[in-house]
C-alpha positions as CSV (number, residue, x, y, z in Angstrom):
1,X,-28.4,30.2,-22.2
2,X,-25.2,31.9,-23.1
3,X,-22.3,29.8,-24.7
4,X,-19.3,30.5,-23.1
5,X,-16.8,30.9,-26.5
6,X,-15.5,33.8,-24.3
7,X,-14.2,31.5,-21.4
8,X,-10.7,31.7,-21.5
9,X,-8.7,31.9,-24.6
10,X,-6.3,33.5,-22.4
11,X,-7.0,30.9,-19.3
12,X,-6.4,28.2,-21.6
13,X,-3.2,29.4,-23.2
14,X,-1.9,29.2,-19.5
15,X,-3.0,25.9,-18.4
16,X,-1.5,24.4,-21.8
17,X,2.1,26.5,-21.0
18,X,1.6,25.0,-17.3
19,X,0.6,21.5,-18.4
20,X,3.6,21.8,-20.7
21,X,6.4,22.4,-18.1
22,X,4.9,20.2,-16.0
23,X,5.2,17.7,-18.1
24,X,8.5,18.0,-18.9
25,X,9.3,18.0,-15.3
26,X,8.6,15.6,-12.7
27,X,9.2,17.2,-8.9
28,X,11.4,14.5,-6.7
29,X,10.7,16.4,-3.6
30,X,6.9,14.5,-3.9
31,X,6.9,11.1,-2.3
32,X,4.9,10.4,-5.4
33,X,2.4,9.2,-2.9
34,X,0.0,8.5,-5.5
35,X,1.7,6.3,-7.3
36,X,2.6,4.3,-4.1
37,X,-1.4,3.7,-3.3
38,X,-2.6,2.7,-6.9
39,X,0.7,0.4,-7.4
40,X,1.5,-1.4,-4.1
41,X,-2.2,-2.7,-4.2
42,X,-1.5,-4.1,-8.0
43,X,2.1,-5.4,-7.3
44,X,1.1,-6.9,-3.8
45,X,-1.6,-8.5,-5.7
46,X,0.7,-10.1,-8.4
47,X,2.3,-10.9,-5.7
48,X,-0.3,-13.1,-4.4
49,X,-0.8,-14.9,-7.2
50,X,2.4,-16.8,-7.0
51,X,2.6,-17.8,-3.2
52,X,0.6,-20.9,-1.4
53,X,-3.1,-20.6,-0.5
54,X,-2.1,-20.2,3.1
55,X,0.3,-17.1,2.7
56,X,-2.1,-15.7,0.1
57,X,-4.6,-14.1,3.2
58,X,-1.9,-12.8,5.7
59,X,0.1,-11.1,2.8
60,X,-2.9,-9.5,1.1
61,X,-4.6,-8.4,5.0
62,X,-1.1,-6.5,5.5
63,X,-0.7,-5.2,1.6
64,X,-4.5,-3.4,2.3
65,X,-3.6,-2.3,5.3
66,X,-0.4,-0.6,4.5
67,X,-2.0,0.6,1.5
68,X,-4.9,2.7,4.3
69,X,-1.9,3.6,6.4
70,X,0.0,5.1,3.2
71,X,-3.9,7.1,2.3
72,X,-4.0,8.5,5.7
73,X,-1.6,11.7,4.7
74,X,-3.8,12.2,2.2
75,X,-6.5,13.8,5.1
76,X,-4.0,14.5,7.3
77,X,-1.9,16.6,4.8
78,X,-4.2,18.1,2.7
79,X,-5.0,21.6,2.5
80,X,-8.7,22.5,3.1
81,X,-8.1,26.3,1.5
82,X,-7.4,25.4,-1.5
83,X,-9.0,23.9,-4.9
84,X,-5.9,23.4,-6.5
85,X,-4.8,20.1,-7.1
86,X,-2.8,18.8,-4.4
87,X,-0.1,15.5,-4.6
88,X,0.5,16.1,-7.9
89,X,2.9,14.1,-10.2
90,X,3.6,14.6,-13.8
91,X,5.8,12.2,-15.8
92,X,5.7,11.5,-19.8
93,X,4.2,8.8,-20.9
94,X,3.3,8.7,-24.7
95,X,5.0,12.2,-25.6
96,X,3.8,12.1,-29.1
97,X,0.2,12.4,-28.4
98,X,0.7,14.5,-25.2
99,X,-0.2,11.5,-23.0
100,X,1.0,12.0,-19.6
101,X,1.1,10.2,-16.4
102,X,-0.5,13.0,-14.7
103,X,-2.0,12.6,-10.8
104,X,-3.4,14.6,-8.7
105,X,-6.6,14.9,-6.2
106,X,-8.6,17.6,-4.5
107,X,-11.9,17.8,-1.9
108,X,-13.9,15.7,-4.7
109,X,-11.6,12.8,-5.1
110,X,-9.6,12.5,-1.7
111,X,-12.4,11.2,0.6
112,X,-13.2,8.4,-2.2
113,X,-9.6,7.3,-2.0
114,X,-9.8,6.8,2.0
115,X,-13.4,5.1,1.4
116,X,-11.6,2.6,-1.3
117,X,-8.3,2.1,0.7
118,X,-10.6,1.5,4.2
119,X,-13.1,-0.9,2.9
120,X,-10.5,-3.0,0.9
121,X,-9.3,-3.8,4.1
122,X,-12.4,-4.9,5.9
123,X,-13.4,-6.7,2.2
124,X,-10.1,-8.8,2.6
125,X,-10.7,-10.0,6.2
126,X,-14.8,-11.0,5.3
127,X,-13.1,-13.3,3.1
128,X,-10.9,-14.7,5.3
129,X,-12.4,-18.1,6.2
130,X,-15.3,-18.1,3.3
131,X,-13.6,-17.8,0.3
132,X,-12.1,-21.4,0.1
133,X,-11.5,-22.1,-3.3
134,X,-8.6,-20.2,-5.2
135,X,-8.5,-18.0,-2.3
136,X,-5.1,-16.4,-3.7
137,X,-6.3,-15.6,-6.9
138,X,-10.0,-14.2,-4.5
139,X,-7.6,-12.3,-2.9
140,X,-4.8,-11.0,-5.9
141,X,-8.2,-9.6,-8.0
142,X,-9.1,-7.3,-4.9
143,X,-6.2,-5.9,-4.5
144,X,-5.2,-5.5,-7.8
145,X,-9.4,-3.9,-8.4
146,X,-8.2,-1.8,-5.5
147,X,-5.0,0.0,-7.3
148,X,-7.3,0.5,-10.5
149,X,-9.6,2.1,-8.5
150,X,-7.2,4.7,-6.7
151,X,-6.1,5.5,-9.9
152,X,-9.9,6.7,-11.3
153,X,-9.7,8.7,-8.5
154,X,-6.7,9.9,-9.1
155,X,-5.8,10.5,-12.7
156,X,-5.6,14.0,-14.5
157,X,-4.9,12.8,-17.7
158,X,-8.3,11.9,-19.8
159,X,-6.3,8.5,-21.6
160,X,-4.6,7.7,-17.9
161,X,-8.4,8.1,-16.8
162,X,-9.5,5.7,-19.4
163,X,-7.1,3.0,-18.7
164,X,-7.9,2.9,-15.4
165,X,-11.6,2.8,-15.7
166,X,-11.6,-0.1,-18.4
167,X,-9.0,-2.0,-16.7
168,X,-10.9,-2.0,-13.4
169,X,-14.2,-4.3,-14.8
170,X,-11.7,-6.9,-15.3
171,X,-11.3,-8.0,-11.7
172,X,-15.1,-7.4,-10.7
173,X,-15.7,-9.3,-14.0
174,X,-13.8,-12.3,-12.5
175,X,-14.8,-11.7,-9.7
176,X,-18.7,-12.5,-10.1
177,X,-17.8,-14.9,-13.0
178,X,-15.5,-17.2,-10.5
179,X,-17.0,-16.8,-7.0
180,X,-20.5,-15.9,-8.0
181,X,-23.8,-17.9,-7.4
182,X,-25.1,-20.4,-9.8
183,X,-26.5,-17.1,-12.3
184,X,-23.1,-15.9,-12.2
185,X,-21.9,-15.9,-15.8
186,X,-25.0,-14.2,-16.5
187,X,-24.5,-11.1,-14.2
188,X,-20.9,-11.0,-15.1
189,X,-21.5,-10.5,-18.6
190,X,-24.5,-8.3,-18.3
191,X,-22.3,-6.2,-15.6
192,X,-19.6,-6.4,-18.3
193,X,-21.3,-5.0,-21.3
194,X,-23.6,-2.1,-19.9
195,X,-20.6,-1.0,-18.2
196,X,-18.4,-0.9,-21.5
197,X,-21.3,0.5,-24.0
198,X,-21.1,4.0,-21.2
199,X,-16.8,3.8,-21.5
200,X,-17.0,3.9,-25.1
201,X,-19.5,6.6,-26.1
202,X,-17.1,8.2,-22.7
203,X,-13.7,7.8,-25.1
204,X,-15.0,9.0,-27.9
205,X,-16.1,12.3,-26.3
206,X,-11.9,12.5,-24.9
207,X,-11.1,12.2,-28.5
208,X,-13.3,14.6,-29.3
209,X,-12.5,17.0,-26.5
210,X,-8.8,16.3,-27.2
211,X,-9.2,17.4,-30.6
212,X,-9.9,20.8,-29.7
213,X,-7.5,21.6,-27.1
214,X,-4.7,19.5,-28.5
215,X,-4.4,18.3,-24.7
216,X,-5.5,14.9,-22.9
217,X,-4.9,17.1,-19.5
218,X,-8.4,17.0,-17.7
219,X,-8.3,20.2,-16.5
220,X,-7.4,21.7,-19.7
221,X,-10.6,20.2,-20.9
222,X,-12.2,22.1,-18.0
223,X,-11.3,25.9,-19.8
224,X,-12.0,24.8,-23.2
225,X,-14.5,27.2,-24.5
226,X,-17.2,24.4,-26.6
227,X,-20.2,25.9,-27.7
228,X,-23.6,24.8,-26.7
229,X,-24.4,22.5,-29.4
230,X,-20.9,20.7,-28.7
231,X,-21.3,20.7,-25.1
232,X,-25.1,18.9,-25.6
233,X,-23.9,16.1,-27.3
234,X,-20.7,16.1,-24.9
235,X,-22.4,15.9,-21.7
236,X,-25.4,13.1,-23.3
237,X,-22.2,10.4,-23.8
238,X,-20.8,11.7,-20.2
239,X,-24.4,11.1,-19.0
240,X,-25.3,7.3,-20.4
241,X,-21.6,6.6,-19.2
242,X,-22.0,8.0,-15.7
243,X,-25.5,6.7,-15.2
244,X,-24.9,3.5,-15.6
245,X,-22.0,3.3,-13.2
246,X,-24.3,5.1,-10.5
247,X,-26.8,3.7,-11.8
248,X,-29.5,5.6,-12.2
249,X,-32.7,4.5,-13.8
250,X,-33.4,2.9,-16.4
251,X,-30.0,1.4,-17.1
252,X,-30.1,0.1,-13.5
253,X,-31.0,-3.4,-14.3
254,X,-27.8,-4.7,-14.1
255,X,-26.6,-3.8,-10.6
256,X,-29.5,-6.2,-8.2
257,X,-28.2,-9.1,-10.7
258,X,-24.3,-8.7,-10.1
259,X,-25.3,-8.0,-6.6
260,X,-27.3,-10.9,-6.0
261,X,-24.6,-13.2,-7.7
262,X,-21.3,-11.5,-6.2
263,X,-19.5,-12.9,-3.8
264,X,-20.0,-11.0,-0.4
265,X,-17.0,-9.1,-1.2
266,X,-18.1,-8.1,-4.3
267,X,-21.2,-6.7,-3.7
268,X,-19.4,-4.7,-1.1
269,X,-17.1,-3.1,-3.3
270,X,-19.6,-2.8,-5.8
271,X,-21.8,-1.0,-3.2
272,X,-19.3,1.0,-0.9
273,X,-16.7,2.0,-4.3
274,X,-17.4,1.9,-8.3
275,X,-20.8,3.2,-7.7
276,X,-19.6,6.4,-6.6
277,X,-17.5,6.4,-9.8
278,X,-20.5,7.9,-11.6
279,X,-21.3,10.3,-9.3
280,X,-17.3,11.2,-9.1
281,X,-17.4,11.1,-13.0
282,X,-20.5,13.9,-13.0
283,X,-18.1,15.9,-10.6
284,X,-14.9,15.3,-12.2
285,X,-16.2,15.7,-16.5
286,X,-19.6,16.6,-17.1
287,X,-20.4,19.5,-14.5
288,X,-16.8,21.3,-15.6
289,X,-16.5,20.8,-19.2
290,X,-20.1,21.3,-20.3
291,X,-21.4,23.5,-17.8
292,X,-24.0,25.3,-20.2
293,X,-25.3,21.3,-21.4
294,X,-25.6,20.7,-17.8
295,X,-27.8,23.4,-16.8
296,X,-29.9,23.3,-20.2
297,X,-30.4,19.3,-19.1
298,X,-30.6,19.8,-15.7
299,X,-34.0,18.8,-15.3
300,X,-33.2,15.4,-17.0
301,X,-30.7,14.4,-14.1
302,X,-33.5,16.0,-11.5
303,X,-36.1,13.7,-13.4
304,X,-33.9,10.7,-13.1
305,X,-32.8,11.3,-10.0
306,X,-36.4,11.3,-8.4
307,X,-37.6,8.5,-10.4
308,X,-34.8,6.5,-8.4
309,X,-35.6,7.8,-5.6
310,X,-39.4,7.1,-6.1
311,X,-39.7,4.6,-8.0
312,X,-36.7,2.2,-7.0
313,X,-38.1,2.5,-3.2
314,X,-41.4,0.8,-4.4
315,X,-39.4,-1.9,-6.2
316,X,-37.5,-2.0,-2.9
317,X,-40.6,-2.8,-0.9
318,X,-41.2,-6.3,-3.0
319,X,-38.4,-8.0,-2.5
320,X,-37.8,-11.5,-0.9
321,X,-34.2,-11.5,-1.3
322,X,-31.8,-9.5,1.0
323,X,-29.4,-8.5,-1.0
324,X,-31.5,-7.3,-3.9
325,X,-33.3,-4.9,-1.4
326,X,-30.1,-3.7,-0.6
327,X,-29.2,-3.1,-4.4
328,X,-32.5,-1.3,-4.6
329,X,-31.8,0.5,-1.9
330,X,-28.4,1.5,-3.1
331,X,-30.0,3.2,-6.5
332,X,-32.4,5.2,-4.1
333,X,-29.9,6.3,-2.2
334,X,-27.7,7.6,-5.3
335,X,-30.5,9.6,-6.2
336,X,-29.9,11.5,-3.2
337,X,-26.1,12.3,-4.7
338,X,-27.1,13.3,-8.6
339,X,-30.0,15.4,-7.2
340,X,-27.5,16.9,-4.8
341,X,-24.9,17.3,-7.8
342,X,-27.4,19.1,-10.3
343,X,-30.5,21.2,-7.8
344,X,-27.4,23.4,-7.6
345,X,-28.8,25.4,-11.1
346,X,-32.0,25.9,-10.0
347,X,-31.2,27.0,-6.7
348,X,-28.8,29.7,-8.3
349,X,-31.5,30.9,-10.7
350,X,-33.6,31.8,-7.6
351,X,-31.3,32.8,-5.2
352,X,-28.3,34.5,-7.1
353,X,-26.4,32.6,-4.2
354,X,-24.2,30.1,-4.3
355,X,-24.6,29.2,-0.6
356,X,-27.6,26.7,-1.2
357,X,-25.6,25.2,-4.0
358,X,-23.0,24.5,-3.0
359,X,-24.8,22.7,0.6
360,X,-26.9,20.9,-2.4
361,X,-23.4,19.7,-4.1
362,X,-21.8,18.7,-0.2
363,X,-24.8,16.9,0.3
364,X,-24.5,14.7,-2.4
365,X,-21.0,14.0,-1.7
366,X,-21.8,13.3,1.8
367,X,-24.5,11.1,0.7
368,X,-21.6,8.9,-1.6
369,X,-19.5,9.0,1.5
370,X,-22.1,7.7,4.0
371,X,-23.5,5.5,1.6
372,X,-19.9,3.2,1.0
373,X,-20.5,2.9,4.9
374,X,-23.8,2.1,5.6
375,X,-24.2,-0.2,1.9
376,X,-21.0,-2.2,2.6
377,X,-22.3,-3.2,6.3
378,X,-25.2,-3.9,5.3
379,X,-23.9,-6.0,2.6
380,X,-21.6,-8.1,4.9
381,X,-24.3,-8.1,7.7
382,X,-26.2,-10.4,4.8
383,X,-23.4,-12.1,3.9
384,X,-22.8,-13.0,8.1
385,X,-25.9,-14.9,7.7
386,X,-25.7,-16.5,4.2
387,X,-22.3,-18.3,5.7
388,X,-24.4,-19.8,7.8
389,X,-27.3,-20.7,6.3
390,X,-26.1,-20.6,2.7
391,X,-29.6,-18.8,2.0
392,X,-30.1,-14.7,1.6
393,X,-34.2,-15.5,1.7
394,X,-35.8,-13.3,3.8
395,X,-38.4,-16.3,4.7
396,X,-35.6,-18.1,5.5
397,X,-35.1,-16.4,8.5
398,X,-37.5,-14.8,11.7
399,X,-35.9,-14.7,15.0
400,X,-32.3,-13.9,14.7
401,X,-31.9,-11.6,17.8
402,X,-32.9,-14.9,19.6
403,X,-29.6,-16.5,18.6
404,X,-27.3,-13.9,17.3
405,X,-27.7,-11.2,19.7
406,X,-24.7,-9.0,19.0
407,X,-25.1,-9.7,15.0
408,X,-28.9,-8.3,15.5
409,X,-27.8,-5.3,17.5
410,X,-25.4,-4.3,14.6
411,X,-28.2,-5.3,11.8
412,X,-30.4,-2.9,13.7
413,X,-28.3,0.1,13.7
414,X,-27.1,-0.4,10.2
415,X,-31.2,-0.6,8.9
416,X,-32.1,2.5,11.1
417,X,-28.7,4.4,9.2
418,X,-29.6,3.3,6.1
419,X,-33.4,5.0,6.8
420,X,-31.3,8.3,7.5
421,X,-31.5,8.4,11.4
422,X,-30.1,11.3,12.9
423,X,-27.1,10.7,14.5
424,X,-25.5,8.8,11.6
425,X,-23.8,9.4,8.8
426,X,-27.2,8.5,6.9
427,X,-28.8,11.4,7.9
428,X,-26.4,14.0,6.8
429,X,-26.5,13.9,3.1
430,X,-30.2,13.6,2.6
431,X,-30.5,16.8,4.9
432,X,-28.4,18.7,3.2
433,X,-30.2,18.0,-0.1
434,X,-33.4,18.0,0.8
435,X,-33.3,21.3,2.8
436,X,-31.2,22.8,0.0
437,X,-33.9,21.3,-2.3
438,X,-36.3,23.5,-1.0
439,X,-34.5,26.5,-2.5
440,X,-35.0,25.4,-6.0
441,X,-38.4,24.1,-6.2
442,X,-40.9,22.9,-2.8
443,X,-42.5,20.0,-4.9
444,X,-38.5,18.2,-6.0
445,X,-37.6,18.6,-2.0
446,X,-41.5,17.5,-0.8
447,X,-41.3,14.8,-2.9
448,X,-37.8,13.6,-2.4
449,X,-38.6,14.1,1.8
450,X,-41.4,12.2,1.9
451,X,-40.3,9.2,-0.1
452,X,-37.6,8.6,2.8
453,X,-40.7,7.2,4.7
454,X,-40.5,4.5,2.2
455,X,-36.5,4.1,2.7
456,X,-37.2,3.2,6.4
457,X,-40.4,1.0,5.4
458,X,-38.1,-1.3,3.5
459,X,-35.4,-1.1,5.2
460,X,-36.8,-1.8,9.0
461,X,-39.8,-4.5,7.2
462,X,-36.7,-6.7,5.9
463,X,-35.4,-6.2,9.7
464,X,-38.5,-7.1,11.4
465,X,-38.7,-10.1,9.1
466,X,-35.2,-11.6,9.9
467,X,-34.6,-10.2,13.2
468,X,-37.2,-10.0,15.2
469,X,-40.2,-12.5,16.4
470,X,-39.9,-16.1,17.6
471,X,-37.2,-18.4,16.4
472,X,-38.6,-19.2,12.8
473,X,-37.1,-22.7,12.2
474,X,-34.1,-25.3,13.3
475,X,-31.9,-23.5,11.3
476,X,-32.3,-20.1,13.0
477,X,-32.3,-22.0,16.5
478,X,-28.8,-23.8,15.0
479,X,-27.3,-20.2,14.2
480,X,-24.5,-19.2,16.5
481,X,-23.7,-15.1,17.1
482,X,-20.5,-13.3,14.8
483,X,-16.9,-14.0,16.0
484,X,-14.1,-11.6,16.7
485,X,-13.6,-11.4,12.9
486,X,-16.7,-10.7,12.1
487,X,-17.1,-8.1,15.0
488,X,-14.0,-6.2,14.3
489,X,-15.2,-5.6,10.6
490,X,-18.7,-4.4,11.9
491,X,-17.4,-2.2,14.6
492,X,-15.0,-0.5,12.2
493,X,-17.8,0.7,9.9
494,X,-20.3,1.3,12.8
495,X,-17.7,3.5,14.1
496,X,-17.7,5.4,10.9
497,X,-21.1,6.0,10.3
498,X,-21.8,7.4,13.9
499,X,-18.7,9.7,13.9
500,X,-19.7,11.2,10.6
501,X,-23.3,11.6,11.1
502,X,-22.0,12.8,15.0
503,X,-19.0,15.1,13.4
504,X,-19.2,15.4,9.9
505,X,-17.0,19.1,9.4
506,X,-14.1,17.1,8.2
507,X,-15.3,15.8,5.2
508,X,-17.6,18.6,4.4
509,X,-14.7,21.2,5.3
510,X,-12.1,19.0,2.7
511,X,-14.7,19.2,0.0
512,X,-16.1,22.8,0.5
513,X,-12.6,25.0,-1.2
514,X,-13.3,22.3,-4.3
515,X,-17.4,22.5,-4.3
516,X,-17.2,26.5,-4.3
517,X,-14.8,26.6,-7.1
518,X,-16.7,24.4,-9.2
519,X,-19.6,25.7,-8.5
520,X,-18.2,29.6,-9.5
521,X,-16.7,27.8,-12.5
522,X,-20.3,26.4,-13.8
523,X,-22.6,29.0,-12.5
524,X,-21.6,32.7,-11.6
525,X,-22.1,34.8,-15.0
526,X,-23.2,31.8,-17.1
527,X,-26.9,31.5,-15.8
528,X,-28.8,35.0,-14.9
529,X,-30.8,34.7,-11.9
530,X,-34.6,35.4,-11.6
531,X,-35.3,38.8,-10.2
């Protein structure tokens, strides 16, 4: 594998000249609309914090939805022929160690911002009439979680990353601790500390990476020319602190225990949001700055990837409790995504293409996408019927469609997404991966095809069990269908997963100018193909 010392002296000298007028000067003509989405969220939830229990829901509904209104430019305004950063902002923050307040986004981090800014809202109204105790200070941590998590998306400065990553387990954290089931402390810490172990080995390779380019810019880290051994140990931190957000197995053992003992909410956000943070942070650090680590360990990250996919879907099959399937199911699914993320090497060894790479790479961002969809409704769908029942048992239930009509149509389209069928958003990704797949190696794309057979036996089981049959018991028979409310939510995201599986060219156009430039950045000259 040839170390890339020779990738851009020059390059690099430019980006630091660049970086260093930028920061120097911030552009007023910008509506900084950046800066609007992360801090209306965290003011409006400060805001919350101070005003009655009865003004705390109406005032954080209309601070989330201003906040999606405000991220709507974002697609409507951005500018599908280009990789360069767009909505950029630059202001000095801690001058003396060349710490900037430095945002931007591209194909990669824009749809994740429209994902966070949509589901907050639907997260807010589920909690409208549940969450009864401290419902402003349920409702301020959302919203405040929400800015922090725009700004992961959003920051081009490795520190401004930082901050924004640590400071967003805080809310989750509280979240789980205050609202959680009776194993919540438990699952609060647990969440707390993998989580923080990954962000710390993840700072110390900044400061590491800082050293050398005498920048904290992240895309300056992106032309610094590291040699192999440097990049090796680089990308292992990125890895342990990128796998456990995804997670990926085996430091998944956290994620079915905070699911289990979130609130609804939580697990939602947990699902639909801050998983993809690993997968964005593979996109965003590793795959850039150690490109010659990532295709020497490439088959690690294939390895994992499968074993989720594989072996998570048997765990899957076992399990009595609804949202625990679903938490399984979520680490199968973001197989899907790293597989997508890193097949892309092997593919390019074969094929001296970068086509079938880069439809691996859109895959697996399609597969994030689709997943925030289909997890989060599938999610609330659960927490529909542990409001009423107060139990998320799958024996608990038989029968639903008897009584719930409506709530079983939606559970039944959201179970057959979720087992990829075609039409929804579901589908999409896992095509694109495993026909991609295909050009890299038969047995990675048989194996990961086949085991969606066990996606749809878990998913469509747990559906049979709760759904369909004769009214199980008095409490079922007592169960009365979803309101407005709880209609409105479902039909948003239903919406969404049929007109991305129906039309998906707007995503995968937004992301396609960044995927190919990555893509040339990691591969073209670096790995020789096979002839």
């Amino acid at each position: 594998m040839a170390v890339t010392l020779q990738r851009g002296n020059e390059k690099m000298l430019q980006r630091r000249v660049l970086t260093h007028n930028k920061e120097q000067i911030t552009n007023m003509t910008d509506i900084s609309l950046l800066s609007v989405l992360i801090w209306l969220p965290i003011l409006g939830g400060i805001w919350v914090l101070f005003v009655e229990s009865s003004a705390a829901r109406p005032i954080a509904l209309a601070v989330s939805l201003i906040t999606f209104l405000f991220s709507l430019p974002l697609f409507f305004n951005f500018n599908v022929n280009t990789y360069e950063m767009q909505f950029t902002e630059t202001l000095a923050w801690i001058p003396s160690l060349g710490i900037n307040y430095q945002l931007g986004i591209d194909g990669f981090s824009m749809p994740l911002i429209i994902l966070t800014t949509f589901t907050m809202v639907l997260v807010i109204l589920a909690g409208w009439e549940v969450i009864k105790s401290k419902p402003a200070q349920y409702m301020a941590a959302f919203l405040i979680m929400e800015g922090l998590m725009i700004g992961v998306f959003s920051a081009l400065d490795a520190i401004l990353f930082y901050v924004f990553w640590e400071a967003m387990l805080i809310p989750m954290f509280i979240i789980i601790g205050v609202w959680g089931g009776p194993r919540r402390i438990y699952a609060s810490i647990k969440f707390f500390l993998y989580t923080f172990l990954g962000s710390v080995l993840m700072l110390i390779s900044l400061l590491y990476l800082y050293s050398q380019a005498h920048s904290f810019a992240i895309l300056d880290f992106h032309q610094l020319p590291l040699t192999l051994e440097a990049q090796k140990w680089i990308f292992i931190a990125f890895l342990i602190a990128f796998a456990v957000k995804v997670p990926m197995w085996p430091v998944h053992t956290w994620l079915p225990d905070a699911h289990v003992e979130a609130p609804t909410g939580g697990s939602v956000i947990l699902a639909a949001i801050m998983l993809k943070m690993g997968g964005y942070g593979f996109l965003r650090f590793s795959l850039p700055i150690t490109p010659d680590a990532s295709a020497a360990f490439d088959w690690l990250v294939i390895g994992l990837s499968l074993i989720a996919i594989v072996y998570i879907s048997f765990v899957a099959l076992v399990q009595q409790d609804m949202k625990k399937l679903i938490a399984y199911s979520s680490i199968s699914h973001m197989g899907f995504a790293t597989l997508g993320f890193f097949i892309g090497f092997i593919i390019y060894k074969n094929t001296n293409s970068l086509d079938g790479a880069a439809m691996a790479m859109e895959g697996g961002m399609m597969q994030m996408i689709s997943h925030g969809f289909i997890s989060g409704a599938l999610f609330l769908c659960v927490g529909v019927l542990y409001d009423r029942l107060h139990s998320r048992e799958i024996a608990t239930y038989g029968g639903v469609a008897n009584t719930m009509p409506l709530f079983a149509m939606f559970a039944v389209f959201f179970a057959m997404a979720n087992s990829g069928l075609p039409g929804t958003s579901g589908f999409v990704g896992e095509f694109l991966v495993i026909i991609s797949s295909f050009k890299a190696n038969f047995w990675i794309a048989f194996t990961a095809a086949t085991i969606l057979i066990l996606g749809a036996a878990y998913t469509l089981w747990m559906i049979k069990r709760v759904i369909y049959g004769a009214v199980a018991n008095d409490g079922v028979a007592s169960l009365k269908d979803i309101n407005g409310r709880e209609t409105f939510i479902l039909v948003a995201l239903a919406i969404a997963v049929l007109l991305f599986g129906i039309w998906p060219a707007p995503l995968l156009d937004v992301m396609h100018s960044s995927v190919q430039h990555l893509l040339e950045h990691i591969l073209v000259s670096k790995i020789p193909p096979v002839m």
